[in-house]
PDB file of N, CA, C and O in Angstrom, chain B, residues numbered from 101:
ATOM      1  N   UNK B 101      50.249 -29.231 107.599  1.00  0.00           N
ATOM      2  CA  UNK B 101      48.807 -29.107 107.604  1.00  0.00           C
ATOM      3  C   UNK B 101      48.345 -28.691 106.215  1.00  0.00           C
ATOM      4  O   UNK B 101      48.841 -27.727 105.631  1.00  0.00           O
ATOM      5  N   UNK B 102      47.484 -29.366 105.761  1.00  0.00           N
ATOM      6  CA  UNK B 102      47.111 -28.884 104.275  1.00  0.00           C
ATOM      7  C   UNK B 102      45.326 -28.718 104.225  1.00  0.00           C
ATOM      8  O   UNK B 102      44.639 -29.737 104.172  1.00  0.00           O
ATOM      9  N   UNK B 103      44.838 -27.661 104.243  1.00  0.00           N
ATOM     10  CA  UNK B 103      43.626 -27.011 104.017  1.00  0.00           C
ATOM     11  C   UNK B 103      43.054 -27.357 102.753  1.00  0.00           C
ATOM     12  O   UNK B 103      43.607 -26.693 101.877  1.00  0.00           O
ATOM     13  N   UNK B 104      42.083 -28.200 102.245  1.00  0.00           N
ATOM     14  CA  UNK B 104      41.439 -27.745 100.843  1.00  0.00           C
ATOM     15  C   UNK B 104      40.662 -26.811 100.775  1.00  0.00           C
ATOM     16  O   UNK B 104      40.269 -26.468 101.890  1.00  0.00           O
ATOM     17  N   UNK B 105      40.060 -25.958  99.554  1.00  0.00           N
ATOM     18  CA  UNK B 105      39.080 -24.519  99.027  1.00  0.00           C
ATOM     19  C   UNK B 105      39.032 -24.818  97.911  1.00  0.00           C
ATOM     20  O   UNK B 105      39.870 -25.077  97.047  1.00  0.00           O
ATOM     21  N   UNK B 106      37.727 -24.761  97.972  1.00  0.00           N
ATOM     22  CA  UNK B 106      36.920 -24.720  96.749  1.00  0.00           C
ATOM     23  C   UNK B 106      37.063 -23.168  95.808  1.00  0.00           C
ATOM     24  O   UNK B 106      36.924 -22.121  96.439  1.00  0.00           O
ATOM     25  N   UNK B 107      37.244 -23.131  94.833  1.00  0.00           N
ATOM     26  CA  UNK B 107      36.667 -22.312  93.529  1.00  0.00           C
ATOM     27  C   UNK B 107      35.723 -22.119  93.366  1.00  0.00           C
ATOM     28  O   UNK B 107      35.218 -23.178  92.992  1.00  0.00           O
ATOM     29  N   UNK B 108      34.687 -21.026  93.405  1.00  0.00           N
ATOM     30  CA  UNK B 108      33.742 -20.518  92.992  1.00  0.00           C
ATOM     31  C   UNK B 108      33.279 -20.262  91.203  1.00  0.00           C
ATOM     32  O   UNK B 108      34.234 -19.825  90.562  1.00  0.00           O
ATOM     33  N   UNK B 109      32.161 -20.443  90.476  1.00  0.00           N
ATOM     34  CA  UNK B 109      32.083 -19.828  89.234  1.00  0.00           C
ATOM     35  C   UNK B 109      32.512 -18.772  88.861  1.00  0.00           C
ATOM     36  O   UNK B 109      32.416 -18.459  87.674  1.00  0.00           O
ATOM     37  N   UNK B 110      33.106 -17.937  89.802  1.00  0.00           N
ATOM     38  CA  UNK B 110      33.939 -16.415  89.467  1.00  0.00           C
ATOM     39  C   UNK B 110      35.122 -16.740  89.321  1.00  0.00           C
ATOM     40  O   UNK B 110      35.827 -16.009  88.625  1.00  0.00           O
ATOM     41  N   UNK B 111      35.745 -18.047  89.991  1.00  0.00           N
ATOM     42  CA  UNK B 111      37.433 -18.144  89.913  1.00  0.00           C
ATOM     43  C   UNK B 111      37.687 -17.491  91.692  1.00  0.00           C
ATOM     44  O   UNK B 111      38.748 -17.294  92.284  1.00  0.00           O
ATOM     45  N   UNK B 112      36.534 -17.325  92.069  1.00  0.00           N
ATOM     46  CA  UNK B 112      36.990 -17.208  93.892  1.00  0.00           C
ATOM     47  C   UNK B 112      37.255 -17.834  94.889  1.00  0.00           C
ATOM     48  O   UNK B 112      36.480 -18.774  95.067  1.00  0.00           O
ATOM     49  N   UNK B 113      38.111 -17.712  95.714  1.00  0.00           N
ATOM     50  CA  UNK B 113      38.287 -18.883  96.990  1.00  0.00           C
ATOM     51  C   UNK B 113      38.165 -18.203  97.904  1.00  0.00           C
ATOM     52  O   UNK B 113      38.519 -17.024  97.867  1.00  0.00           O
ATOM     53  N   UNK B 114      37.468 -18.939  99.297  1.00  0.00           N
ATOM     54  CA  UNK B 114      37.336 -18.062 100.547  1.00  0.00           C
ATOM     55  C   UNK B 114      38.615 -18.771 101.357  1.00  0.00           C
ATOM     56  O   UNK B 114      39.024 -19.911 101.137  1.00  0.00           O
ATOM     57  N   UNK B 115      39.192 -17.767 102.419  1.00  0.00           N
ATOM     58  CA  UNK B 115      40.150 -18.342 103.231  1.00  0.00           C
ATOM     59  C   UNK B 115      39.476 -18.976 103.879  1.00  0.00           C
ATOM     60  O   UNK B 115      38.267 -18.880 103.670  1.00  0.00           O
ATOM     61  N   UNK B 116      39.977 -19.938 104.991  1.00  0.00           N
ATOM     62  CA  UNK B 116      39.001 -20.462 106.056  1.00  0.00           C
ATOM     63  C   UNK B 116      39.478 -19.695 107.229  1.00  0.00           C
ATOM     64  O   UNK B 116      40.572 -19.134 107.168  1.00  0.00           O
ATOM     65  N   UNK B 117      39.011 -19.652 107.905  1.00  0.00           N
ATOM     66  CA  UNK B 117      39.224 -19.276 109.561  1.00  0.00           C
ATOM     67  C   UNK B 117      41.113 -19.466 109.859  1.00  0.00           C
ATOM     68  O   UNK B 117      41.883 -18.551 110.153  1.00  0.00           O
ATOM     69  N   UNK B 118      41.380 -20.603 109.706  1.00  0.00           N
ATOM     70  CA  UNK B 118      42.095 -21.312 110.502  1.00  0.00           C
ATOM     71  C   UNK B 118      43.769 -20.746 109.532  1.00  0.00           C
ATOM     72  O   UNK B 118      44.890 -20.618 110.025  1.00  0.00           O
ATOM     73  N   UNK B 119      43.354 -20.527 108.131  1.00  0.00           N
ATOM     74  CA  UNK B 119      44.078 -19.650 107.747  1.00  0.00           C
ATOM     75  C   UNK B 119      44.552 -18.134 108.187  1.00  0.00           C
ATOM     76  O   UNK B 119      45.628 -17.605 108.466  1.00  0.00           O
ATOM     77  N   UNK B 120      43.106 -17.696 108.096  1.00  0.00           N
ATOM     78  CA  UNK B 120      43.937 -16.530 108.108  1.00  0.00           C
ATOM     79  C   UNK B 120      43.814 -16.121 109.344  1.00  0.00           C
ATOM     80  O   UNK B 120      43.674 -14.900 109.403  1.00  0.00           O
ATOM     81  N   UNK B 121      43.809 -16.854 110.730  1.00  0.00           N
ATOM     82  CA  UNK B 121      44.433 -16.704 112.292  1.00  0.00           C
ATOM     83  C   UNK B 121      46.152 -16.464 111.628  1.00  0.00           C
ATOM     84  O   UNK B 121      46.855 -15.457 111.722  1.00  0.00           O
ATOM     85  N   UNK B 122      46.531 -18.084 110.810  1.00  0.00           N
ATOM     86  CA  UNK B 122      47.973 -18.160 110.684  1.00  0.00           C
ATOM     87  C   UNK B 122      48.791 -17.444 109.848  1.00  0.00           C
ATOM     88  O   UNK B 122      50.022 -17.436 109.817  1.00  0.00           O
ATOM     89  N   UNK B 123      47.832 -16.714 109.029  1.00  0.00           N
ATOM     90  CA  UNK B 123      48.935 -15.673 108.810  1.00  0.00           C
ATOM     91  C   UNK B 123      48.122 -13.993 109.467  1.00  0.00           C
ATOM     92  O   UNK B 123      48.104 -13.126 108.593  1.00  0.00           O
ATOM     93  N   UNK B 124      47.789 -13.756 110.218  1.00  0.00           N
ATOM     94  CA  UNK B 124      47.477 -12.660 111.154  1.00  0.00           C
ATOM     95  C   UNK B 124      46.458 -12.062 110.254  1.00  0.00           C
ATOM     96  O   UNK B 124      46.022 -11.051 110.804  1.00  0.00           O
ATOM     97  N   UNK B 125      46.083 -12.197 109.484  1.00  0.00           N
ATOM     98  CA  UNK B 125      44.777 -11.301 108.476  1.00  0.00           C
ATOM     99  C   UNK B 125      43.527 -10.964 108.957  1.00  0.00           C
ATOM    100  O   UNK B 125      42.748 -11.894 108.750  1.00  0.00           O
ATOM    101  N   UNK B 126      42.838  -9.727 109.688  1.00  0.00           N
ATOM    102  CA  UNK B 126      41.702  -9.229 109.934  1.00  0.00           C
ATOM    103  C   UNK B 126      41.100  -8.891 108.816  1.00  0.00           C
ATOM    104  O   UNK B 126      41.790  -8.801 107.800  1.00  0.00           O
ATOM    105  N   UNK B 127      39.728  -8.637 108.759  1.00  0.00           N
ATOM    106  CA  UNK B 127      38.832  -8.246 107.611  1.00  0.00           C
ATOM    107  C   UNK B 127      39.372  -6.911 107.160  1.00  0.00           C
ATOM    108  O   UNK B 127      39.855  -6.131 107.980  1.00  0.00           O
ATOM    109  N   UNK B 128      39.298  -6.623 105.831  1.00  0.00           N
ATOM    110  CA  UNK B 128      40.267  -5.194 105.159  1.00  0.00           C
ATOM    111  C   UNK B 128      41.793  -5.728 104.939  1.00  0.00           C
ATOM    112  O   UNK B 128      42.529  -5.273 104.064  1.00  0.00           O
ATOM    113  N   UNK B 129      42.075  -6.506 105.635  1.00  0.00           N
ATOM    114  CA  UNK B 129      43.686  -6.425 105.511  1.00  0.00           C
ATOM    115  C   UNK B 129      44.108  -6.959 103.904  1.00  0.00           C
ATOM    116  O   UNK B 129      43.587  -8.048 103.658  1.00  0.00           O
ATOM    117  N   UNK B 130      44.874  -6.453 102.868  1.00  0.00           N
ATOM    118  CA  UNK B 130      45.211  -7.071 102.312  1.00  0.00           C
ATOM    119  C   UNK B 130      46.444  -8.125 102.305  1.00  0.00           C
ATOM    120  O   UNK B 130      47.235  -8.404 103.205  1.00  0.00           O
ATOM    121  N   UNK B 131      46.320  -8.688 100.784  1.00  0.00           N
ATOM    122  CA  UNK B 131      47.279  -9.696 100.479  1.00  0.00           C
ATOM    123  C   UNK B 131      48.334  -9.780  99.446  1.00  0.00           C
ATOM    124  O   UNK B 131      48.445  -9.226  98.352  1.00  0.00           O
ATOM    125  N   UNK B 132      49.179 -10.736 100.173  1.00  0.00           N
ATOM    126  CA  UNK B 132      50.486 -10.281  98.160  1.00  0.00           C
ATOM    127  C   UNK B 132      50.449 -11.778  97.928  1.00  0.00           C
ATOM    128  O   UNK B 132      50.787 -12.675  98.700  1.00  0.00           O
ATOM    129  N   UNK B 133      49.884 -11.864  96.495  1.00  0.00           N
ATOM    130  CA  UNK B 133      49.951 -13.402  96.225  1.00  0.00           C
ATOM    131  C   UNK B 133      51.419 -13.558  95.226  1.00  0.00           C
ATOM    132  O   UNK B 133      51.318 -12.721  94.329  1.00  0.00           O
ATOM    133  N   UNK B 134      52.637 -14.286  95.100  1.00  0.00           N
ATOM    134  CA  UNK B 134      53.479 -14.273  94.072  1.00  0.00           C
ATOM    135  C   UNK B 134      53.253 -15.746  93.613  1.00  0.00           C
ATOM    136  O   UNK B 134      52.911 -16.773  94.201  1.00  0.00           O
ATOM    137  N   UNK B 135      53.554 -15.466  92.440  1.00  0.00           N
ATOM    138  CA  UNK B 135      53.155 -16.905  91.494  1.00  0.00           C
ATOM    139  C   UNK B 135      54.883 -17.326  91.545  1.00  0.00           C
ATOM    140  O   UNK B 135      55.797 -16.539  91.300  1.00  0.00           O
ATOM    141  N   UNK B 136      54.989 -18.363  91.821  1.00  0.00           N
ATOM    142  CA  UNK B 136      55.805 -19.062  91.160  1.00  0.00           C
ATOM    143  C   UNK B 136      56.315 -19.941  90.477  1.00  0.00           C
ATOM    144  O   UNK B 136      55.541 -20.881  90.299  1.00  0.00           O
ATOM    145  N   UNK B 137      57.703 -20.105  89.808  1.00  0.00           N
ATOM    146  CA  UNK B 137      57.630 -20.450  88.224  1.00  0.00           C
ATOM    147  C   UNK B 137      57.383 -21.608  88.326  1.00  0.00           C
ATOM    148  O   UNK B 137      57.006 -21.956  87.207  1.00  0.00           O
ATOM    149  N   UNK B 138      57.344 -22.986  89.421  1.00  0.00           N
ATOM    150  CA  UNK B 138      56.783 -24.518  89.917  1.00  0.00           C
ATOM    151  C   UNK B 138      55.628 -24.481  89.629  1.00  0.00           C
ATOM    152  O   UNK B 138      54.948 -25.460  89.938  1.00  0.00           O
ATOM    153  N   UNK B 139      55.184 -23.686  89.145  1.00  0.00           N
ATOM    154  CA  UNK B 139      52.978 -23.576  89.414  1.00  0.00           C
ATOM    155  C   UNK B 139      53.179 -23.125  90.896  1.00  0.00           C
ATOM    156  O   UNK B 139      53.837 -22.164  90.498  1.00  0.00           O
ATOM    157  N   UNK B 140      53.191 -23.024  91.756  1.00  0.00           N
ATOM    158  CA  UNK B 140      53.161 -22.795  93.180  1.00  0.00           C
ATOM    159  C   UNK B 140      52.475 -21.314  93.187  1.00  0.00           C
ATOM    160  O   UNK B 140      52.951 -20.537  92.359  1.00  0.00           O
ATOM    161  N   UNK B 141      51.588 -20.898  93.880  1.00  0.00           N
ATOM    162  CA  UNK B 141      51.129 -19.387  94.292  1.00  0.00           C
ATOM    163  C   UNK B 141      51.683 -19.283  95.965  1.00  0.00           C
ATOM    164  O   UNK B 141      51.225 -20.158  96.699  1.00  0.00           O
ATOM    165  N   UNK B 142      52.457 -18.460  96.483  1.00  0.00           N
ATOM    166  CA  UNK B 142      52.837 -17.983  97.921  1.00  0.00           C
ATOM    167  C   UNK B 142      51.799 -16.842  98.312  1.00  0.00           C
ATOM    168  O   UNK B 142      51.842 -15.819  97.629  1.00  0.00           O
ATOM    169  N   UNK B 143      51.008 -16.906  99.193  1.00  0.00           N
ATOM    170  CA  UNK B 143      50.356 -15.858  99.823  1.00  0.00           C
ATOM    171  C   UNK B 143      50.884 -15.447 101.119  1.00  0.00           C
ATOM    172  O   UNK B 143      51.317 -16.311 101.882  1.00  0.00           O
ATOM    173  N   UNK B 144      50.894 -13.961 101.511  1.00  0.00           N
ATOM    174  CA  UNK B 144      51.617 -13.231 102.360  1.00  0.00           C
ATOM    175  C   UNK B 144      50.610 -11.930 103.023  1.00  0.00           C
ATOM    176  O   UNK B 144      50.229 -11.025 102.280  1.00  0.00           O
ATOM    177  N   UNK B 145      50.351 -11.954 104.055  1.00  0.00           N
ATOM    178  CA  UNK B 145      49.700 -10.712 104.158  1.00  0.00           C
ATOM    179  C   UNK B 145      51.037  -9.560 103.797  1.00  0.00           C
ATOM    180  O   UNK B 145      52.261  -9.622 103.912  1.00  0.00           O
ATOM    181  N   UNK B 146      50.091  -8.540 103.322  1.00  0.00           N
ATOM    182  CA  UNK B 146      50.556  -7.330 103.573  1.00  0.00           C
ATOM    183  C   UNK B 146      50.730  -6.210 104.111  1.00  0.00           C
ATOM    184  O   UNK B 146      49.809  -5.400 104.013  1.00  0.00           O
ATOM    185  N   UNK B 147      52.055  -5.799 104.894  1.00  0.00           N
ATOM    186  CA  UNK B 147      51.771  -4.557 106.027  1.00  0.00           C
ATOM    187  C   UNK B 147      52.018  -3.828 105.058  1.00  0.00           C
ATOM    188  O   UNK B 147      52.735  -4.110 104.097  1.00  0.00           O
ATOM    189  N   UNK B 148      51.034  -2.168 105.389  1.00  0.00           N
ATOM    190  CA  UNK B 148      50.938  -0.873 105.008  1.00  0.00           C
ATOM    191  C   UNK B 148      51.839  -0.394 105.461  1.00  0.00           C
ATOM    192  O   UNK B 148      52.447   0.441 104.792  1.00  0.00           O
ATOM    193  N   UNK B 149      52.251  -0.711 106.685  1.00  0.00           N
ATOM    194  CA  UNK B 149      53.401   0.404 107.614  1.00  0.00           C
ATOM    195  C   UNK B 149      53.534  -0.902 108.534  1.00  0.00           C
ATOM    196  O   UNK B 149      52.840  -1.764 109.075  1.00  0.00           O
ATOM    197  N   UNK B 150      55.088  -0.434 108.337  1.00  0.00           N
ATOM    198  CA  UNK B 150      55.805  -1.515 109.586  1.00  0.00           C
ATOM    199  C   UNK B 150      55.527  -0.924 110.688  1.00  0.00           C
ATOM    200  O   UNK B 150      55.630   0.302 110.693  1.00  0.00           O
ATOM    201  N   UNK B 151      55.163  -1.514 111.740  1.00  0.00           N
ATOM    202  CA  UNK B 151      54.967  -1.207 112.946  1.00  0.00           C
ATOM    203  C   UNK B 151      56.114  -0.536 113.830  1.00  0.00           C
ATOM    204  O   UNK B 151      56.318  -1.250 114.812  1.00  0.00           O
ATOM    205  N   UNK B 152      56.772   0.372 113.819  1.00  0.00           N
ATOM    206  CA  UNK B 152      58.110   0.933 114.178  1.00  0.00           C
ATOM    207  C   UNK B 152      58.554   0.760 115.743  1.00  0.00           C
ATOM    208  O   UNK B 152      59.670   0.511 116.200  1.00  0.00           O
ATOM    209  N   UNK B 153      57.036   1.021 116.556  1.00  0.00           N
ATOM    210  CA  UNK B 153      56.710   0.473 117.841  1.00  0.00           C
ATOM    211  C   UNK B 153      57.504  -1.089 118.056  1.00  0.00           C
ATOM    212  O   UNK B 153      57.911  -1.443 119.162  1.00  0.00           O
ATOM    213  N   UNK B 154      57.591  -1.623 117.272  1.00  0.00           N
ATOM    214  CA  UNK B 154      57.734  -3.425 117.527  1.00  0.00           C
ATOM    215  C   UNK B 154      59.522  -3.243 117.440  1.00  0.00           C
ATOM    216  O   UNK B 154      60.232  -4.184 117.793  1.00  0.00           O
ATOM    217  N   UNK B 155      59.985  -2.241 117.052  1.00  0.00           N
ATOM    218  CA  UNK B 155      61.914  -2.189 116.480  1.00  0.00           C
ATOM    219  C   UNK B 155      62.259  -1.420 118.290  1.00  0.00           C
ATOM    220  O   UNK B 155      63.438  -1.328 118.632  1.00  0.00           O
ATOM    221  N   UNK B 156      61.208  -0.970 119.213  1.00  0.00           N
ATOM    222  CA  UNK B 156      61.943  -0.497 120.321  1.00  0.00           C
ATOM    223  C   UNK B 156      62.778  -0.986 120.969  1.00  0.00           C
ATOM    224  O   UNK B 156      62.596  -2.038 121.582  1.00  0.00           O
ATOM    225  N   UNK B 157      63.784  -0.386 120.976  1.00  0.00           N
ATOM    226  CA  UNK B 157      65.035  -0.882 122.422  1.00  0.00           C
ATOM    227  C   UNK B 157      65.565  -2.252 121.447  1.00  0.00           C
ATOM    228  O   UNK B 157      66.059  -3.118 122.170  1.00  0.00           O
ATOM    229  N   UNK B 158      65.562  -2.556 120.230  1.00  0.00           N
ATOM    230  CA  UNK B 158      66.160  -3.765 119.681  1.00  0.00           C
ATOM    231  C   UNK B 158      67.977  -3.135 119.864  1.00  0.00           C
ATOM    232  O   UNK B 158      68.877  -3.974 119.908  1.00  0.00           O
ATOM    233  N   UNK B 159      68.242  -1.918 119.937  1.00  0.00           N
ATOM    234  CA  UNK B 159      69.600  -1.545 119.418  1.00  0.00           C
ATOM    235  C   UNK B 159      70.078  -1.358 121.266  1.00  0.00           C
ATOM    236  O   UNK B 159      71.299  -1.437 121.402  1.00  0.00           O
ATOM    237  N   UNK B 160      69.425  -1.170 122.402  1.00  0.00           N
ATOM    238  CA  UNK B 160      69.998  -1.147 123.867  1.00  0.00           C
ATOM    239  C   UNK B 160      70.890  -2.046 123.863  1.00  0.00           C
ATOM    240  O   UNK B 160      70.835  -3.100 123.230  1.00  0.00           O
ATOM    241  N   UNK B 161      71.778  -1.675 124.582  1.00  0.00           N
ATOM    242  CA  UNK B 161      72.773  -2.879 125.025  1.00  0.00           C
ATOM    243  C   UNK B 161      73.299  -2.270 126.907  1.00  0.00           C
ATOM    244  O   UNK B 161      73.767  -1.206 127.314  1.00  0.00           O
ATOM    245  N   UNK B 162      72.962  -3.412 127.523  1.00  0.00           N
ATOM    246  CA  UNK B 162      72.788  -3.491 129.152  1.00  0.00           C
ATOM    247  C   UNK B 162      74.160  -2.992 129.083  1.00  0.00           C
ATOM    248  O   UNK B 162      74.944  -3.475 128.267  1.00  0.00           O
ATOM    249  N   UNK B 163      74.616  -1.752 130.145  1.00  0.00           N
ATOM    250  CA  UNK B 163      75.517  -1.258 130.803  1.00  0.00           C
ATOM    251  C   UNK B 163      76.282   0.102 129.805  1.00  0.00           C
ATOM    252  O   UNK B 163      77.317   0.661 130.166  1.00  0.00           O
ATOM    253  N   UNK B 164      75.487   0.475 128.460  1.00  0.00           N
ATOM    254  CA  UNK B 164      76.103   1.360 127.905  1.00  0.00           C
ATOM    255  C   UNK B 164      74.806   2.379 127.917  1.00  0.00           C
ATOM    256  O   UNK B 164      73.643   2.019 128.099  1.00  0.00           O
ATOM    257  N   UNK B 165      75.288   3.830 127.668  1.00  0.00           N
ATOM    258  CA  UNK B 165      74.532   4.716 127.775  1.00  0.00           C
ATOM    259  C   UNK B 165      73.797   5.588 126.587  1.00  0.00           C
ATOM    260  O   UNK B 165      74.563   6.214 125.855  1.00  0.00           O
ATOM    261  N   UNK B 166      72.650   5.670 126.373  1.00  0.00           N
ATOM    262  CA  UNK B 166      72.014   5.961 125.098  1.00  0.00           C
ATOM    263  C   UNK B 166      73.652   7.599 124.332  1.00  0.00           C
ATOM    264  O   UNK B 166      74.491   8.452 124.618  1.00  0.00           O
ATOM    265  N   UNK B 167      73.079   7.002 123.525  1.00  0.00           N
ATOM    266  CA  UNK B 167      73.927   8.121 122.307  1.00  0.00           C
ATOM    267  C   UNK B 167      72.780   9.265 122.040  1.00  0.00           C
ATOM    268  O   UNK B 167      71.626   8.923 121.784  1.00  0.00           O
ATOM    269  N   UNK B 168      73.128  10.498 122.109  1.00  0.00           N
ATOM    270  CA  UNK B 168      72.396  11.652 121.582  1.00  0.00           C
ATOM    271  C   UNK B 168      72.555  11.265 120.023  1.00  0.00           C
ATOM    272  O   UNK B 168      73.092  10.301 119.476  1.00  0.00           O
ATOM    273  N   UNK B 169      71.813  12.506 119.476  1.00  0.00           N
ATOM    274  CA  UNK B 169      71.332  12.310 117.675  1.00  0.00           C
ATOM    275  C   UNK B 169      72.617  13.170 117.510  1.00  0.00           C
ATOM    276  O   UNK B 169      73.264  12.822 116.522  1.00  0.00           O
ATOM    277  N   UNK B 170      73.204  14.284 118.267  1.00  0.00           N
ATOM    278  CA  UNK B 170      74.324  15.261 117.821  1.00  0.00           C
ATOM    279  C   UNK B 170      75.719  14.129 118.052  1.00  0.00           C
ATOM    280  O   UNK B 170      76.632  14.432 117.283  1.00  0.00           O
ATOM    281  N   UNK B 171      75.973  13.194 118.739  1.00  0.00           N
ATOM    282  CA  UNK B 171      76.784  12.444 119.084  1.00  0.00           C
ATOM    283  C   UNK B 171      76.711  11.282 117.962  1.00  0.00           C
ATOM    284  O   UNK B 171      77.763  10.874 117.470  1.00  0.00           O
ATOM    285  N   UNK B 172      75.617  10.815 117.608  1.00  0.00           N
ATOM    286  CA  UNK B 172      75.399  10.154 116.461  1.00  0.00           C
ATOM    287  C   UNK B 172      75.660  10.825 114.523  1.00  0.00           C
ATOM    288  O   UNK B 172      75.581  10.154 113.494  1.00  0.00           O
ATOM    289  N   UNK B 173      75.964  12.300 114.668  1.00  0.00           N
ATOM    290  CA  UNK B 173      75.826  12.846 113.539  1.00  0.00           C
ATOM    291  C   UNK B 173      77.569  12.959 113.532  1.00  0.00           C
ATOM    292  O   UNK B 173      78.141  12.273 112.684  1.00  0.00           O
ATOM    293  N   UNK B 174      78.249  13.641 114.277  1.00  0.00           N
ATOM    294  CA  UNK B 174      79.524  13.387 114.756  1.00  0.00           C
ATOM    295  C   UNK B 174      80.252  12.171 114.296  1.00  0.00           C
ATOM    296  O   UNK B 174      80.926  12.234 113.268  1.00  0.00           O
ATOM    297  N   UNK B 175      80.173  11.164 114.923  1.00  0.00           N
ATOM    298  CA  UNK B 175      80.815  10.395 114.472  1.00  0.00           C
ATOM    299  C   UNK B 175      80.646   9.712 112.588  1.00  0.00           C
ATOM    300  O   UNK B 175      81.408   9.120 111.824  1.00  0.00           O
ATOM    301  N   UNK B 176      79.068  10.275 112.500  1.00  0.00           N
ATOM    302  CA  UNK B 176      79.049  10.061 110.935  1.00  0.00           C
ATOM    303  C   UNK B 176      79.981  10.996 110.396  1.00  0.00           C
ATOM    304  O   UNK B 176      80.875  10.472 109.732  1.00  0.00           O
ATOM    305  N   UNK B 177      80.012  12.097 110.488  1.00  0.00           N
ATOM    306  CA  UNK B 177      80.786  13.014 109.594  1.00  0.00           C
ATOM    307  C   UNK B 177      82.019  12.420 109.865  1.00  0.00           C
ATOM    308  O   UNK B 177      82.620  12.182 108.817  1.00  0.00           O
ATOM    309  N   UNK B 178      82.700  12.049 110.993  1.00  0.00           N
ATOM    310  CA  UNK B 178      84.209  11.288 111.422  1.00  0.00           C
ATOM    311  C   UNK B 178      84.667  10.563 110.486  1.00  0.00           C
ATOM    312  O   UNK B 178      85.722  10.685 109.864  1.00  0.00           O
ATOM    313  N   UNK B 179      83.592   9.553 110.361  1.00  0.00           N
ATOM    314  CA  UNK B 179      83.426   7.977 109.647  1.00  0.00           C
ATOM    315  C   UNK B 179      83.818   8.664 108.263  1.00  0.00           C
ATOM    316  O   UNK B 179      84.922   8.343 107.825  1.00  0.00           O
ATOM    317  N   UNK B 180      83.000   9.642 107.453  1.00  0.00           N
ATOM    318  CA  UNK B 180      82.531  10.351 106.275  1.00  0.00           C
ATOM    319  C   UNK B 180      84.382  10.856 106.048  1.00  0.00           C
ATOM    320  O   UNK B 180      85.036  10.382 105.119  1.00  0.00           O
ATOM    321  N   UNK B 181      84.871  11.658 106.859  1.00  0.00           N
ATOM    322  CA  UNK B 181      85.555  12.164 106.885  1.00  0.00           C
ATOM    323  C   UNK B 181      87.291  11.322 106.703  1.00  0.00           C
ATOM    324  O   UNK B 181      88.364  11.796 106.329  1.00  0.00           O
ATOM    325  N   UNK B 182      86.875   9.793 107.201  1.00  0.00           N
ATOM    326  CA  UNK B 182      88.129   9.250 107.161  1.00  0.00           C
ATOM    327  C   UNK B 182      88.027   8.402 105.320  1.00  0.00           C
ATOM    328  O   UNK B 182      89.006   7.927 104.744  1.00  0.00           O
ATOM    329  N   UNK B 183      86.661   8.432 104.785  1.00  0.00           N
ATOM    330  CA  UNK B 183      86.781   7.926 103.924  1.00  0.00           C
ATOM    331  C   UNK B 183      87.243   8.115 102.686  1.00  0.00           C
ATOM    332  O   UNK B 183      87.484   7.319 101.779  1.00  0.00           O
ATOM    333  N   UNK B 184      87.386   9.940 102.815  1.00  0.00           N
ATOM    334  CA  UNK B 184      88.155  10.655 101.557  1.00  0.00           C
ATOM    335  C   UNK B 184      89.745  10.558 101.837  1.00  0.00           C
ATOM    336  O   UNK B 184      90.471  10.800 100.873  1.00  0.00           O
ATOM    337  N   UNK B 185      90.312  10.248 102.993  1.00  0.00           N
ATOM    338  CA  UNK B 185      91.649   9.937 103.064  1.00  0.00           C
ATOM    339  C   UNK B 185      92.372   8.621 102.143  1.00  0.00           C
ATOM    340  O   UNK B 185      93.576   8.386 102.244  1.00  0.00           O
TER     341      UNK B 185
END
């Protein structure tokens, strides 16, 4: 799909609608434009904060039982501990 935009006498372009649905951009949100060395410009919205909410339960695995943070520190020091051997 290829969109044309016009340039303004300032050197401005407006997104259209249909853009910035596709890359998720509400009003305020900014953008990261990188130039690249083809002439090519890549535009990207930009998150402020990753949404940490969206990483839940990615690490569960069906039939094993959550690990405490003291059970998790443990085996780091273990791990830590076999590496000076």
């Amino acid at each position: 799909m290829s969109i044309e935009l016009t340039v303004t006498a300032k050197g401005q372009i407006t997104l259209r609608q249909a853009v910035l649905d596709h890359l998720g951009i509400a009003p305020g949100d900014r953008v990261s434009v990188s130039l690249r060395p083809d002439g090519r410009a890549e535009l990207r919205p930009l998150r402020a904060k990753p949404e940490v909410i969206a990483s839940r339960g990615v690490l569960k695995r069906p039939g094993r039982r959550p690990v405490s943070i003291e059970e998790m520190q443990a085996a780091i020091e273990e791990g830590a501990a076999g590496d000076d051997a």
